[in-house]
N, CA and C atoms as a LAMMPS dump frame, in Angstrom:
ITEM: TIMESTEP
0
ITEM: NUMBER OF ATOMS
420
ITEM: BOX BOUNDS ff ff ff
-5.0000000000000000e+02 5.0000000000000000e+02
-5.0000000000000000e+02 5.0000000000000000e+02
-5.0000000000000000e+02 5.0000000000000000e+02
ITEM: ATOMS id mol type element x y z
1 1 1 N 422.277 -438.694 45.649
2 1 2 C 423.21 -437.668 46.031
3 1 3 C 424.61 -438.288 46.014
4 2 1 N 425.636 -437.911 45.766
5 2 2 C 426.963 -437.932 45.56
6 2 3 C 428.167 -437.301 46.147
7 3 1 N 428.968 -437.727 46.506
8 3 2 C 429.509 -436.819 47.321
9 3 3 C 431.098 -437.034 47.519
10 4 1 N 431.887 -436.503 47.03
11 4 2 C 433.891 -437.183 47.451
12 4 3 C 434.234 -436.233 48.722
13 5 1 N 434.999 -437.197 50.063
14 5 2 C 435.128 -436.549 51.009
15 5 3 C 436.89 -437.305 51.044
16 6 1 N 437.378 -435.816 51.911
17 6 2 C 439.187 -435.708 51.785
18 6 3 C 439.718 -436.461 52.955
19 7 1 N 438.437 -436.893 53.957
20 7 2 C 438.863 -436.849 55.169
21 7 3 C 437.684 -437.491 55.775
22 8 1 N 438.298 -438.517 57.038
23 8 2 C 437.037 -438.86 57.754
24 8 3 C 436.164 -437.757 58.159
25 9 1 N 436.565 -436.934 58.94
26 9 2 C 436.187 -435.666 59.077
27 9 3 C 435.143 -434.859 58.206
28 10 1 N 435.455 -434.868 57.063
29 10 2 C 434.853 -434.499 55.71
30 10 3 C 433.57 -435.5 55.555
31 11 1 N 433.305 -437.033 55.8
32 11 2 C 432.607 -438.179 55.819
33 11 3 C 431.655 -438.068 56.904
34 12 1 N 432.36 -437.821 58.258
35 12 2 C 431.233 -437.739 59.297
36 12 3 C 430.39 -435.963 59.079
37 13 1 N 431.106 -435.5 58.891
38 13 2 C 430.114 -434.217 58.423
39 13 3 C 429.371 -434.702 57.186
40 14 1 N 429.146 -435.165 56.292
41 14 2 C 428.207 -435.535 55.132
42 14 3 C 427.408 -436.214 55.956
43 15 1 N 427.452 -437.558 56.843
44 15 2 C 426.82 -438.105 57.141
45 15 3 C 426.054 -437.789 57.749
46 16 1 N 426.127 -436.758 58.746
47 16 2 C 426.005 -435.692 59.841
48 16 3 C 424.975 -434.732 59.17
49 17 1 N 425.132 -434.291 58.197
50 17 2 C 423.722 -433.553 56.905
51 17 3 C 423.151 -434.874 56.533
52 18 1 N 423.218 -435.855 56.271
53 18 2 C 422.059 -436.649 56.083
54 18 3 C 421.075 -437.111 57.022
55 19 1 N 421.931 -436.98 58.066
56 19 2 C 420.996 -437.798 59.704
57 19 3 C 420.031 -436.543 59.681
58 20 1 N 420.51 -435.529 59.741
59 20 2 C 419.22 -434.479 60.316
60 20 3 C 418.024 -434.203 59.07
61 21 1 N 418.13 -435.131 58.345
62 21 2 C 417.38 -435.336 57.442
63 21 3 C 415.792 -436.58 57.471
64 22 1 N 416.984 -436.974 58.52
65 22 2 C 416.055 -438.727 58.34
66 22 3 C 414.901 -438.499 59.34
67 23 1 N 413.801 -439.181 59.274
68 23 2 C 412.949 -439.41 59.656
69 23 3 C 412.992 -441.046 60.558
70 24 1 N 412.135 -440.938 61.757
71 24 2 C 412.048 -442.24 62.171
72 24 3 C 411.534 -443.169 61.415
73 25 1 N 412.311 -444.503 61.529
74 25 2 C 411.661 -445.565 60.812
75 25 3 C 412.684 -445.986 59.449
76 26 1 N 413.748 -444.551 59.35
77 26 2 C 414.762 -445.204 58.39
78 26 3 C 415.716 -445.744 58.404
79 27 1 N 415.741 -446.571 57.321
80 27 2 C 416.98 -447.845 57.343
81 27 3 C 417.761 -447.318 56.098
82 28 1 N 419.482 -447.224 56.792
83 28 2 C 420.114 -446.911 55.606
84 28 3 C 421.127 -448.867 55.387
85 29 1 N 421.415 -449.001 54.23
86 29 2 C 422.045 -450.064 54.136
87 29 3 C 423.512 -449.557 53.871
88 30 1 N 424.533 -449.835 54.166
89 30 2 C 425.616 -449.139 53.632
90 30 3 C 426.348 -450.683 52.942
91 31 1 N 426.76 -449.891 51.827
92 31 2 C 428.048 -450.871 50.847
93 31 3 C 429.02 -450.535 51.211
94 32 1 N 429.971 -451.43 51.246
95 32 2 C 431.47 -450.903 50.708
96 32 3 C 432.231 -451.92 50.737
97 33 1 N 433.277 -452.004 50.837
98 33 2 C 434.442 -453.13 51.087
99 33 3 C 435.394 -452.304 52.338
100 34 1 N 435.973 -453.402 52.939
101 34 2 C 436.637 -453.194 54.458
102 34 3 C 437.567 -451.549 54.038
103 35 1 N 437.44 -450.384 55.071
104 35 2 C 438.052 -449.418 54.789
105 35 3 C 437.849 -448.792 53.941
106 36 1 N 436.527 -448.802 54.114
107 36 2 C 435.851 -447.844 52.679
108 36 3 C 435.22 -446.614 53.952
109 37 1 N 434.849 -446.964 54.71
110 37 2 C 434.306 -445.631 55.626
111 37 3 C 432.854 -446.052 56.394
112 38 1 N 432.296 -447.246 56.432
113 38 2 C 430.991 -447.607 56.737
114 38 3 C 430.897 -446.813 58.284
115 39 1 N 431.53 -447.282 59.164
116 39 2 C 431.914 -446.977 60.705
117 39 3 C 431.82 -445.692 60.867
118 40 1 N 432.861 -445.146 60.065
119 40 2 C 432.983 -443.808 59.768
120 40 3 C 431.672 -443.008 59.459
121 41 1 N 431.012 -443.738 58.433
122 41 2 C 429.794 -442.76 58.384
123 41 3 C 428.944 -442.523 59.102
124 42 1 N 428.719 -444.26 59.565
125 42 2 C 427.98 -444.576 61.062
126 42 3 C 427.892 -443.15 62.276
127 43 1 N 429.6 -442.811 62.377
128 43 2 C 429.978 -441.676 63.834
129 43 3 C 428.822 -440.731 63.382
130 44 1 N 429.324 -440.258 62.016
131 44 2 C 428.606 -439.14 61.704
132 44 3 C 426.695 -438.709 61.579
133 45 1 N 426.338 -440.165 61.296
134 45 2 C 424.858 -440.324 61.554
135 45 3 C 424.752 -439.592 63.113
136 46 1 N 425.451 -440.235 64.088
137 46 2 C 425.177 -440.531 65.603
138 46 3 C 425.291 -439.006 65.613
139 47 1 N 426.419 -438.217 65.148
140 47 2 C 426.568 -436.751 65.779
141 47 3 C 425.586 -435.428 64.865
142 48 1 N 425.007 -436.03 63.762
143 48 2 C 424.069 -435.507 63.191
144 48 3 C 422.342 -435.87 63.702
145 49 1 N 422.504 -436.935 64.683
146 49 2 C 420.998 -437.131 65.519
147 49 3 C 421.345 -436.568 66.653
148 50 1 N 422.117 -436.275 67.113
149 50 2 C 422.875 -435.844 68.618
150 50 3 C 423.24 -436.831 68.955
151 51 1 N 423.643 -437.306 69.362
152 51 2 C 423.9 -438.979 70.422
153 51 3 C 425.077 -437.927 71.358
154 52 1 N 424.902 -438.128 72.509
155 52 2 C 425.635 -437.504 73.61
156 52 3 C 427.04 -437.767 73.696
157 53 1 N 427.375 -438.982 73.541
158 53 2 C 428.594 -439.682 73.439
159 53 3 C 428.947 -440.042 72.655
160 54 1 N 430.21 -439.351 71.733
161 54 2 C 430.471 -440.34 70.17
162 54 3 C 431.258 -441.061 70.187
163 55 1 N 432.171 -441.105 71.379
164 55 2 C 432.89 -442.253 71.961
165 55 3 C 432.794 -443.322 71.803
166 56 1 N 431.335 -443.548 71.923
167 56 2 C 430.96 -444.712 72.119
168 56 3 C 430.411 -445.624 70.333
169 57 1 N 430.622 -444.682 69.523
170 57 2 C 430.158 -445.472 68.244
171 57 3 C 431.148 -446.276 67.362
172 58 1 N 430.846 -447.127 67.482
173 58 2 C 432.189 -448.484 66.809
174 58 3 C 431.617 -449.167 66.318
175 59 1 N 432.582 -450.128 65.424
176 59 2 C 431.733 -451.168 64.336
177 59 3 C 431.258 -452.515 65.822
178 60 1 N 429.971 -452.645 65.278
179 60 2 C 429.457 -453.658 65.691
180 60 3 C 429.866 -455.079 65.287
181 61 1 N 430.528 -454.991 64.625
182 61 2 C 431.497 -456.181 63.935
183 61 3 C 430.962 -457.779 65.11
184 62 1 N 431.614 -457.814 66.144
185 62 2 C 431.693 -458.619 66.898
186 62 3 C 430.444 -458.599 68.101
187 63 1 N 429.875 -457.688 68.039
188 63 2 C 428.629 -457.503 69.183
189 63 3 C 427.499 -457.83 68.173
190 64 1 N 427.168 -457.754 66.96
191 64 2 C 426.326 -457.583 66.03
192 64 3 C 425.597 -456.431 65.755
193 65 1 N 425.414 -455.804 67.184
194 65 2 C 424.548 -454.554 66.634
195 65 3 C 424.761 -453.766 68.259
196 66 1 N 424.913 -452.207 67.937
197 66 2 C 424.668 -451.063 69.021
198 66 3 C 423.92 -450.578 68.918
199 67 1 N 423.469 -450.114 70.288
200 67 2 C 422.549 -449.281 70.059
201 67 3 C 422.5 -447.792 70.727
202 68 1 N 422.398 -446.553 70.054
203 68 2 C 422.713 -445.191 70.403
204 68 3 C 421.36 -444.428 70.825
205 69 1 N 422.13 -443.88 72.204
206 69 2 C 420.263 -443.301 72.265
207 69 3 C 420.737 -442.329 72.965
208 70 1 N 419.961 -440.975 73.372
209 70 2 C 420.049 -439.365 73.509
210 70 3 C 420.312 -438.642 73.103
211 71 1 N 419.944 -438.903 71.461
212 71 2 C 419.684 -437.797 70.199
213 71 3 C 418.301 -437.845 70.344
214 72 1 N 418.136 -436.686 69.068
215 72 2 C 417.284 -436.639 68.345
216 72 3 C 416.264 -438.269 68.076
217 73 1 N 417.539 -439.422 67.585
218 73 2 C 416.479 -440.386 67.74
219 73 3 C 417.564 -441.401 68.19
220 74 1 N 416.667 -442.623 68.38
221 74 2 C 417.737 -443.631 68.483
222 74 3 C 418.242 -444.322 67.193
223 75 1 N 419.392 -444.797 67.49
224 75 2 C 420.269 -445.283 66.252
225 75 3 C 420.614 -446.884 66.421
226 76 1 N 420.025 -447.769 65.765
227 76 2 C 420.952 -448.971 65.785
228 76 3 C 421.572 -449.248 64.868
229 77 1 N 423.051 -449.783 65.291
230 77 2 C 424.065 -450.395 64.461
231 77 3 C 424.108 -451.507 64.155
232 78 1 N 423.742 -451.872 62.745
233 78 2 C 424.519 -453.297 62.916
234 78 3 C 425.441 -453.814 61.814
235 79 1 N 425.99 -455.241 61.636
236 79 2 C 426.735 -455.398 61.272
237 79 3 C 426.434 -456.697 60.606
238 80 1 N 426.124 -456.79 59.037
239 80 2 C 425.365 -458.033 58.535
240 80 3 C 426.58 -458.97 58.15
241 81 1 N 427.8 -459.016 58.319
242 81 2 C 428.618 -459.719 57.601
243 81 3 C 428.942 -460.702 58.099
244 82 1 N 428.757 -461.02 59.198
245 82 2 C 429.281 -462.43 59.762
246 82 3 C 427.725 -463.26 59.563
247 83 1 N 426.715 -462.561 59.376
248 83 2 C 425.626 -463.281 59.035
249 83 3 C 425.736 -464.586 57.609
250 84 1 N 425.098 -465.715 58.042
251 84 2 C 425.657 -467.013 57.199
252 84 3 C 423.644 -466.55 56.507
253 85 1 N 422.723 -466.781 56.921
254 85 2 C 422.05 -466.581 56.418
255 85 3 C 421.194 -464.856 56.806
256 86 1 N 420.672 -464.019 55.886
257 86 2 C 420.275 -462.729 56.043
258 86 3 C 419.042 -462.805 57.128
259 87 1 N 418.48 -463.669 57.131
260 87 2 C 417.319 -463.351 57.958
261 87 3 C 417.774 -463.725 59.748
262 88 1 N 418.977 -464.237 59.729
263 88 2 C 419.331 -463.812 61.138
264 88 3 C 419.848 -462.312 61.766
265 89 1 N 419.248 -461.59 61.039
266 89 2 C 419.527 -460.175 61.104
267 89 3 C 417.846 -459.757 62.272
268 90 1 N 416.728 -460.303 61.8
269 90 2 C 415.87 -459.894 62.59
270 90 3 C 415.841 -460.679 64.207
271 91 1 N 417.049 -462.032 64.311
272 91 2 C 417.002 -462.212 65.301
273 91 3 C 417.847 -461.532 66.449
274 92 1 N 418.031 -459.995 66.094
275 92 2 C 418.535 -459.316 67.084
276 92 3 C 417.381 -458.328 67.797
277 93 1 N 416.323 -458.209 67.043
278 93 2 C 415.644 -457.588 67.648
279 93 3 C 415.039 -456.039 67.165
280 94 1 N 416.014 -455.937 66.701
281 94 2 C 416.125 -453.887 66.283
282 94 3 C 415.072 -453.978 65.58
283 95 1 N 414.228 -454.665 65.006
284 95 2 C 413.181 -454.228 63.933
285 95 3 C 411.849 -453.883 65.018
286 96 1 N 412.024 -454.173 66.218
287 96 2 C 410.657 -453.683 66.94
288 96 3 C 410.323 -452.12 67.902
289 97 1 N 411.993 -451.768 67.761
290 97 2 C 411.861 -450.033 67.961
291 97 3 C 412.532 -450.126 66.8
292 98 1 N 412.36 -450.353 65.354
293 98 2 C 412.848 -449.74 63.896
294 98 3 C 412.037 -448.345 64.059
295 99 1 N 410.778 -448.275 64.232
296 99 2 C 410.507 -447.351 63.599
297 99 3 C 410.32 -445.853 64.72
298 100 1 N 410.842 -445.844 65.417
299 100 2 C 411.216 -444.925 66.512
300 100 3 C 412.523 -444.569 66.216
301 101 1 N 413.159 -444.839 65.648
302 101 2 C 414.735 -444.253 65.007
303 101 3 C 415.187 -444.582 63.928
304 102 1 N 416.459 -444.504 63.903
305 102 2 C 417.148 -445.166 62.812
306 102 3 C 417.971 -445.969 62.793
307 103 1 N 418.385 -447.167 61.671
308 103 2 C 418.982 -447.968 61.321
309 103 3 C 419.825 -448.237 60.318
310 104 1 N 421.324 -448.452 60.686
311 104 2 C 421.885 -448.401 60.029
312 104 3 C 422.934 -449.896 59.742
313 105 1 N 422.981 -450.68 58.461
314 105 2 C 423.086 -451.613 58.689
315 105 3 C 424.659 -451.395 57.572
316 106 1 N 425.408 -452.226 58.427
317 106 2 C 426.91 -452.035 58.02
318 106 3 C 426.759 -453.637 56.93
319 107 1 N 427.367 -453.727 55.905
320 107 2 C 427.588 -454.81 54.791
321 107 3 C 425.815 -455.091 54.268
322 108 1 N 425.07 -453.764 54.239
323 108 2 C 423.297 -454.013 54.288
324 108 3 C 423.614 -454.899 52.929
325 109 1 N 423.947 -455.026 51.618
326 109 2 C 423.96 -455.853 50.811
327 109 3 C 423.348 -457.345 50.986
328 110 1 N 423.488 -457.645 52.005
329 110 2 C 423.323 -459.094 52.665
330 110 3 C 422.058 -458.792 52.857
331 111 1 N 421.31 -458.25 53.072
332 111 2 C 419.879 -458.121 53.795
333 111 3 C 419.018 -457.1 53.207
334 112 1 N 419.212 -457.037 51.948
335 112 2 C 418.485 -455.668 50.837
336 112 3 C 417.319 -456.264 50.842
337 113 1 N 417.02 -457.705 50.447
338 113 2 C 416.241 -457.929 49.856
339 113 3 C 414.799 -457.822 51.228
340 114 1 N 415.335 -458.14 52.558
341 114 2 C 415.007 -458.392 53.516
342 114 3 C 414.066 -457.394 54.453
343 115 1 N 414.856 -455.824 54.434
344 115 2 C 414.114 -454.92 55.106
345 115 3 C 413.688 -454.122 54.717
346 116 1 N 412.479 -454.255 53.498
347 116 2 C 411.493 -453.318 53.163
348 116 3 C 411.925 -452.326 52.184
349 117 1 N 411.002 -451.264 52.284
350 117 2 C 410.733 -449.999 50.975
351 117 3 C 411.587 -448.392 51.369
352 118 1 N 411.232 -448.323 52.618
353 118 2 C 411.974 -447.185 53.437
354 118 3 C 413.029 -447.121 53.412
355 119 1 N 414.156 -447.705 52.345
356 119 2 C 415.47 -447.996 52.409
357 119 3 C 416.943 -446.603 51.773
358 120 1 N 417.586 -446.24 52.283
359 120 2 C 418.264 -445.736 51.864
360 120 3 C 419.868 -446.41 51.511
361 121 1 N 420.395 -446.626 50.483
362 121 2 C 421.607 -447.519 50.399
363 121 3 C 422.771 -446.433 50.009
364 122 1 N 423.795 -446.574 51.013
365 122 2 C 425.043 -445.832 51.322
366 122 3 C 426.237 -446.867 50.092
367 123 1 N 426.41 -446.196 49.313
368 123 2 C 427.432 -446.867 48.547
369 123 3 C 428.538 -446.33 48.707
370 124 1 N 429.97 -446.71 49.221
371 124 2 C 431.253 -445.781 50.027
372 124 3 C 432.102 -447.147 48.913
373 125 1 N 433.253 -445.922 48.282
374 125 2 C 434.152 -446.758 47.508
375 125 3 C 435.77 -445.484 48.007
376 126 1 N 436.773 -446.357 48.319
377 126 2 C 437.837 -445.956 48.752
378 126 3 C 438.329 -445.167 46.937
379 127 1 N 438.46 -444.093 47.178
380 127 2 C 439.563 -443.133 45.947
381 127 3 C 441.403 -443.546 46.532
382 128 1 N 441.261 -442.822 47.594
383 128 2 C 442.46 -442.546 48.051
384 128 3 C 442.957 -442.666 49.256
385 129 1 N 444.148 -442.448 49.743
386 129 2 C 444.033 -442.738 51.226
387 129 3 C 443.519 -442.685 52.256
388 130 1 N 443.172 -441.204 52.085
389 130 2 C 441.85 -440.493 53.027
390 130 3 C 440.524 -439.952 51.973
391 131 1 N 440.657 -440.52 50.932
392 131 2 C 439.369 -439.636 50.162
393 131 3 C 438.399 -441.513 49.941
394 132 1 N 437.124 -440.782 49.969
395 132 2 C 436.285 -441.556 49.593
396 132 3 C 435.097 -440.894 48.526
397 133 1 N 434.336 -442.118 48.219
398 133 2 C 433.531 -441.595 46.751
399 133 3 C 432.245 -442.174 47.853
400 134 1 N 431.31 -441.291 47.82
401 134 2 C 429.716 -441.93 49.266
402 134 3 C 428.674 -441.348 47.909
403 135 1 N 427.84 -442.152 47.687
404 135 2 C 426.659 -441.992 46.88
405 135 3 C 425.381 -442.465 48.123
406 136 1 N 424.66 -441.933 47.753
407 136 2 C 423.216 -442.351 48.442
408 136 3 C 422.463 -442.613 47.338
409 137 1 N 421.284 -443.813 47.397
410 137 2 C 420.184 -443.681 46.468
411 137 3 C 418.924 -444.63 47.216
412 138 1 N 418.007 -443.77 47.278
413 138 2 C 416.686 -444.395 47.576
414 138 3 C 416.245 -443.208 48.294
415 139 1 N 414.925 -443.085 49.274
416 139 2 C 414.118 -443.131 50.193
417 139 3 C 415.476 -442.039 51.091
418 140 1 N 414.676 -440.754 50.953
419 140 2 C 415.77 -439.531 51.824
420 140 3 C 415.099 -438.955 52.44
């Protein structure tokens, strides 16, 4: 699926139709380069599972990973880029309620090879100031 959005706004609503899509147990990987919209799409997962508070959804950058819960399902965030090797990604834990929600892994590139078949990969490339180009491909 393919998709150009004008506006974050425009991004968390796409993302927002894909979450109420997902099933527990899925892992989306998202691409992009810094300011491409990863975070951004992230909000929109959270307000397309319900998550009560969207306040609260930010890049995990420096925590490694969040975790969102009082939707529809739970959501963990994480954030593979400060990772030196990929398989310190399972030493956070999220893979043992993986399959009770969803997962969404910010720079997933780093860790494709790592978490399985169930994968959905978010490819986000900056057009314009506020426009972005979001492809999905895999496992929907």
């Amino acid at each position: 699926m393919r998709k150009r959005t004008r506006s974050p706004e425009e991004t968390r609503a796409f993302a927002a139709m894909v979450a109420r899509r997902l099933e527990p147990g899925a892992v989306l990987l998202l691409v992009g380069d810094y300011g491409s919209g990863k975070t951004t799409f992230v909000q929109g997962l959270a307000e397309g599972l319900g998550v009560p508070d969207l306040r609260q959804v930010c890049s995990p950058t420096f925590v490694l990973m969040n975790v969102y819960r009082g939707g529809r399902l739970p959501l963990f965030h994480l954030d593979a880029t400060r990772f030196e090797d990929p398989r310190e990604v399972f030493e956070l834990g999220w893979e043992k309620e993986a399959e009770k929600g969803v997962t969404a892994i910010e720079w997933g590139e780093k860790v494709a090879e790592l978490v399985g078949k169930r994968v959905m990969k978010v490819i986000l490339g900056v057009v314009g100031v506020s426009e972005r180009r979001i492809e999905t491909v895999g496992a929907h």
